[in-house]
Phi, psi and omega in degrees: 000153203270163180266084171251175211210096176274108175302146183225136162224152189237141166262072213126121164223037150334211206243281192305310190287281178317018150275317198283318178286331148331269186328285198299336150313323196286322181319340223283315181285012201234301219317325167321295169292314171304321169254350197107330171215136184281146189260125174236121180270082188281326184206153168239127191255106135261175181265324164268095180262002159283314165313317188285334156330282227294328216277329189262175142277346178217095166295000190275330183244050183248118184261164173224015229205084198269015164286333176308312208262334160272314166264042193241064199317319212257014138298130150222020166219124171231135191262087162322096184231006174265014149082173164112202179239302190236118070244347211283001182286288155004251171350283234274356182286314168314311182299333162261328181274358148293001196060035190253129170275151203256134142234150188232154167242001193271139212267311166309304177295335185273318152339298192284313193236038193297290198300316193272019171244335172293324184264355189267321155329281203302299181324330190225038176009047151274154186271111183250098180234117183308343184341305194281347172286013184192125178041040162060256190276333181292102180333096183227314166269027193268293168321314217263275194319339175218344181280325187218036161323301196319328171323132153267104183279139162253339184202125181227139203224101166175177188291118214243359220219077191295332197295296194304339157269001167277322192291305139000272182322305179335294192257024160258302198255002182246336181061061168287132164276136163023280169326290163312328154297349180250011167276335173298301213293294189327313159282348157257010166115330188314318203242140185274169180322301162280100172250056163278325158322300164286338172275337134299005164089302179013278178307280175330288199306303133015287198272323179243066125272351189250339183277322177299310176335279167297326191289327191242352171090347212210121177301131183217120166284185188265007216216316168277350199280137160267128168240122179223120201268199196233023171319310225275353165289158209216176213263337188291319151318327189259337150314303195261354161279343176300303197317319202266353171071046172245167171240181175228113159238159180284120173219127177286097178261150154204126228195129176205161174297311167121347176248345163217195207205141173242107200226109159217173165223124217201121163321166174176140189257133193237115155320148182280355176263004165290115163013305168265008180275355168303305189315097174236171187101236181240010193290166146255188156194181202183116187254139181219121160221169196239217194243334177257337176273335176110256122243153194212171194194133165233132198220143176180224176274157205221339158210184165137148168357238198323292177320313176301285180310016171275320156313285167306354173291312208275342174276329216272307170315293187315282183341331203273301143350281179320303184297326151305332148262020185018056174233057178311129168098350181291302171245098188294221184272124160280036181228091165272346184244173180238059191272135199272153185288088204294117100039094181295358148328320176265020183255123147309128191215160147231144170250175165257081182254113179259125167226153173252172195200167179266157184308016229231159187285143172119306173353309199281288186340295160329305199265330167308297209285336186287309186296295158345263168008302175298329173084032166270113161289147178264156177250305181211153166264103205228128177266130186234189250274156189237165202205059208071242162240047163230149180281169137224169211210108171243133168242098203259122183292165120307161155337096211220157175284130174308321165308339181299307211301313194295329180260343166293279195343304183289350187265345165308297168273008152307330218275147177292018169238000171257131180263357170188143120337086204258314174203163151242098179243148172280117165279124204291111145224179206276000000 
């Protein structure tokens, strides 16, 4: 095979990018028969090239200068791992309008800025790809744009967040509460000093702003995902969801009709024979289905040093392929439709609401007549464990609009017989 020689600059000698430099080191002898061409890694862009030093084998070619990287005509790949908004949007903008095609792992920027880095890509009929911005090693935006291209998708659903199904698993199998489980997950590393992104829905909303995109053809930012985390679960909630033969996970749902798009993240009680009541730990998975594959599931590592930069290799390959065949550019931004982000008011849902109340006869009587009032159908009502003279009372909707519902719940926690609001969660249905 003839030995051509494809120039790389990696941006970032991070947690990922020193995974990416891993791989592509371990890669070196194979790469050729997988792609067509050897890959040379002309320069690594930091901020610290005495820190960074110590990391590589050739310090020689470690920059603090992203001018090194642009007017360095034999790169033609530049790999984004340093996250953020800014510088890296800058770089990765330079970087296509210099004709050098970008793989990225930032999950924030694609989010945000998906359509206009996708259309500044095309114009300069360069490849801009993304695989590591969503669930790590797992194949997902590979898939969704050419393995079920064929598809009309109605639904792409899943654990998109490991600190929060780990914290989840915890306080499923151990019946840990909330607090304690994210004191584990911190300490073994799963949850950052700050894990608010994650516990908070954040993250996971993100991935499936990037994920709606491609699954319906029609762009949805980080501006449209409705987010809501998993502070507010309890260890008593994951009890009476046990109880209902559910299990409770954080799921990044998007789901459309074909005339609107539905994009949010939310707890939720998932039947245990659903698929995704399996995933526990740090794995992710992503469930999808379309009118022709049926359903289908990718389930795996979903971030750490390597599993991601098994993503980014694997986008760094296809670019290399592509640039050996001069077909750069061959699958731009797929987002041809314009469908509008339905408003969570309007999302149809069924709940789970444990609320406590006082002990007393009529209670019940009350809250069926608030829900009536409401257009909220009930599926069922349940009284559960009593504590002095308060009650506690779980009530599972039928299918009903979030705005009915949101506003019975408040006329609810009005009433002189209720003493608290305990939770609200959304039940999956099909």
């Amino acid at each position: 095979m003839e030995n051509r020689k494809i120039g790389v600059a990696l941006l970032g000698l991070g947690t990922v990018g020193l995974g990416t430099y891993k791989v592509m080191k371990a890669q070196k002898e194979e790469m050729l028969y997988k792609t067509g061409a050897q890959l040379e890694l002309r320069k690594i862009l930091v901020r610290n090239k005495e820190k960074a030093a110590s990391k590589v084998d050739e310090p020689e070619i470690i920059t603090d200068r992203f001018e090194d990287i642009l007017e360095d005509k034999e790169i033609q790949i530049v790999i984004e791992l340093i996250g953020g908004i800014e510088p890296a949007r800058t770089y990765i903008e330079k970087s296509l309008q210099a004709g050098k095609h970008v793989v990225t792992a930032n999950k924030d920027l694609i989010a945000s800025d998906h359509g206009a880095l996708m259309d500044l890509a095309k114009a300069n009929q360069c490849d801009l790809m993304f695989e590591a911005a969503v669930a790590g090693a797992i194949p997902v935006i590979a898939p969704l744009k050419q393995s079920l291209a064929a598809n009309h998708l109605t639904e792409v659903m899943g654990i998109v967040n490991g600190t929060t199904n780990f914290i989840l698993t915890k306080m499923s199998q151990e019946g840990m509460e909330f607090d304690e489980a994210l004191a584990i997950a911190t300490k073994l590393g799963y949850a950052e000093a700050d894990p608010t992104a994650d516990i908070e829905g954040l993250d996971a909303g993100r991935k499936v702003a990037i994920m709606a995109s491609i699954a319906f053809n029609s762009r949805v930012s980080f501006d449209d995902v409705t987010t809501e985390g998993i502070t507010g679960i309890s260890a008593n909630d994951i009890r009476y969801a046990r109880e209902m033969g559910c299990c409770i996970k954080l799921i990044g749902m998007a789901h459309s009709d074909g005339t609107a798009i539905e994009a949010y993240v939310a707890p939720m009680l998932i039947p245990q024979d659903h698929p995704l009541a399996a995933v526990n730990d740090s794995y992710n998975a992503v469930f999808v289905r379309g009118d022709a594959v049926d359903d289908a599931m990718f389930l795996g590592r979903g971030a750490g040093e390597l599993p991601t930069a098994s993503a980014v290799m694997g986008d760094v390959f296809d670019v290399t392929r592509n640039i050996v065949h001069e077909c750069n550019g061959r699958i731009s931004c797929t987002c041809y439709k314009h469908l509008p982000v339905l408003p969570m008011e309007d999302v149809h849902s069924k709940y789970f609401l444990r609320v406590e109340v006082e002990d007393r006869i009529g209670v019940l009587a009350e809250m069926a007549d608030v829900f009536a009032r409401h257009r909220v159908s009930v599926e069922q009502i349940i009284q559960k464990q009593k504590k002095g003279d308060s009650t506690e009372i779980v009530v599972i909707t039928d299918k009903v609009r979030e705005g009915d519902f949101r506003k019975a719940v408040r006329c609810i926690a009005d009433k002189s017989g209720t003493r608290e609001i305990k939770s609200t969660i959304r039940v999956y249905t099909v």
